[in-house]
C-alpha positions in Angstrom: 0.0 0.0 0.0 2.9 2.7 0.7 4.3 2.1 -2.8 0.3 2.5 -4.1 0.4 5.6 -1.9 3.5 7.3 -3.0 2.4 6.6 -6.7 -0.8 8.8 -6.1 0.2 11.6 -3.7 3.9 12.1 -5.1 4.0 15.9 -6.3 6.6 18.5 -7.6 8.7 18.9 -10.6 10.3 14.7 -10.6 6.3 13.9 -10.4 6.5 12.2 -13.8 9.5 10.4 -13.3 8.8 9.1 -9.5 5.1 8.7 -10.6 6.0 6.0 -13.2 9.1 4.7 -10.5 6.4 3.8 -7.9 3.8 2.5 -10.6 6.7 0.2 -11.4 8.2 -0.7 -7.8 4.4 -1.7 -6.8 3.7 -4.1 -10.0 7.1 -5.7 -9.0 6.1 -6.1 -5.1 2.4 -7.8 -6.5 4.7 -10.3 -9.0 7.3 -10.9 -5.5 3.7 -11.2 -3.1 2.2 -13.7 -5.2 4.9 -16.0 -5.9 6.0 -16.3 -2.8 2.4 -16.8 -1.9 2.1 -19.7 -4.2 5.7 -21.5 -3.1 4.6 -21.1 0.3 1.3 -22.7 -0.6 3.5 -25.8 -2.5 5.6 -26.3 0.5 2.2 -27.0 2.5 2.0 -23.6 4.6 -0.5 -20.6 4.7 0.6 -17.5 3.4 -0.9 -14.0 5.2 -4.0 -13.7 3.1 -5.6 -11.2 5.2 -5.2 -7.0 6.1 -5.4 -8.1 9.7 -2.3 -10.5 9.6 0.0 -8.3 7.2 0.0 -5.5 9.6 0.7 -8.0 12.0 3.6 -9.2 10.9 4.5 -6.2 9.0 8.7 -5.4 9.8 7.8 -1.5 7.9 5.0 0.5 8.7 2.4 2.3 6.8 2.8 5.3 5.1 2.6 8.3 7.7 0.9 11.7 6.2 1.8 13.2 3.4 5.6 13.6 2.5 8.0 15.3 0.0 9.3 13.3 -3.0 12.9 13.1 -0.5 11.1 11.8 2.1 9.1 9.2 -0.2 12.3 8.3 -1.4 13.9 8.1 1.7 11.3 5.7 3.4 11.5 3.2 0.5 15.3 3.4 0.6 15.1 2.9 5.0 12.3 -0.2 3.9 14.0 -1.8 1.1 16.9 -2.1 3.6 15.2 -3.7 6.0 13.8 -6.1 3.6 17.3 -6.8 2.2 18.3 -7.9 5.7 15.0 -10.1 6.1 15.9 -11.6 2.7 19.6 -12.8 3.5 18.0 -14.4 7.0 15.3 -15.8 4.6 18.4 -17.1 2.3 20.4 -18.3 4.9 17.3 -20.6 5.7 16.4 -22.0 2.9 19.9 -23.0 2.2 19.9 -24.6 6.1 17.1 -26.6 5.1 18.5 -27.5 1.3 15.7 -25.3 -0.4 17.3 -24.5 -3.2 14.1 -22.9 -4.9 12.7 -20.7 -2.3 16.4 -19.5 -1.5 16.9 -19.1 -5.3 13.4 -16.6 -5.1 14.6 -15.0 -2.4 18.3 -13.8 -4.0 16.7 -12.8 -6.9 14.1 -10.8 -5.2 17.2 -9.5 -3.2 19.0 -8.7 -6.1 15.8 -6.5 -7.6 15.9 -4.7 -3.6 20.2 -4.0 -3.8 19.4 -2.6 -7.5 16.0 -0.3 -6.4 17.8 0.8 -3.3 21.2 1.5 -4.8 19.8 3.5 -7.4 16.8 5.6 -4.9 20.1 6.3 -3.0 21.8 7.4 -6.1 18.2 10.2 -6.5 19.1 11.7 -3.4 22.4 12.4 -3.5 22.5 16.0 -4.1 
C-alpha cells in the first residue's frame, strides 16, 4: 500500500518520473507477493491472506501523512533495507534446510531490492 500511496500523492517537478518509478516498484512487489504466496502454498504452509495479519507481521509501517518526494524516497530506501536484511535471513534458511528454490526466489528478489535501493540512493544524492 505505501508504494500505491506514493504513486498517487507524489508531487513536484520529478512527479513524472517518480510517478511512473512507484507505478513500477508496486507491479514488481504484487509479482514478489504472489509467488512467494504460491511457493509457500507448494511447501504445504498458509501464506498472510488477510489486512489483519500483514499489519501483523508487517517489519515496515504504513505510510505516515503526506511527504515530500525526499522523504518518499527516503522511506522506501530505510524499507527496502530492512527487507534486504529479512531476505539474507530468509536465504540463509532455505539454504539450512536445502531449499534451493525458495532460496533461489529470495536472492533474486534481493537482487531487484540492492538494484532499487542503490539507485533511490543514487536520486538523493544532491
Amino acid at each position: 500500500m505505501k508504494l500505491h500511496n506514493f504513486h498517487w500523492y507524489v508531487k513536484g517537478t520529478n512527479f513524472f518520473a517518480l510517478h511512473e518509478k512507484f507505478e513500477e516498484l508496486y507491479n514488481e512487489a504484487a509479482i514478489h507477493i504472489d509467488e512467494l504466496a504460491e511457493r509457500i502454498l507448494a511447501l504445504g504452509n498458509n501464506p498472510v491472506a488477510t489486512l489483519r495479519e500483514a499489519l501483523e507481521m508487517a517489519s515496515i509501517g504504513e505510510a505516515e501523512g503526506k511527504k515530500d518526494a525526499n522523504q518518499m524516497i527516503q522511506s522506501l530506501v530505510d524499507d527496502f533495507t530492512v527487507l534486504i536484511t529479512e531476505l539474507k535471513d530468509g536465504i540463509e534458511v532455505a539454504n539450512t534446510m536445502g531449499d534451493d528454490s525458495t532460496g533461489d526466489m529470495l536472492i533474486a528478489i534481493h537482487q531487484g531490492l540492492e538494484k532499487h535501493n542503490w539507485m533511490l540512493k543514487a536520486y538523493l544524492e544532491k
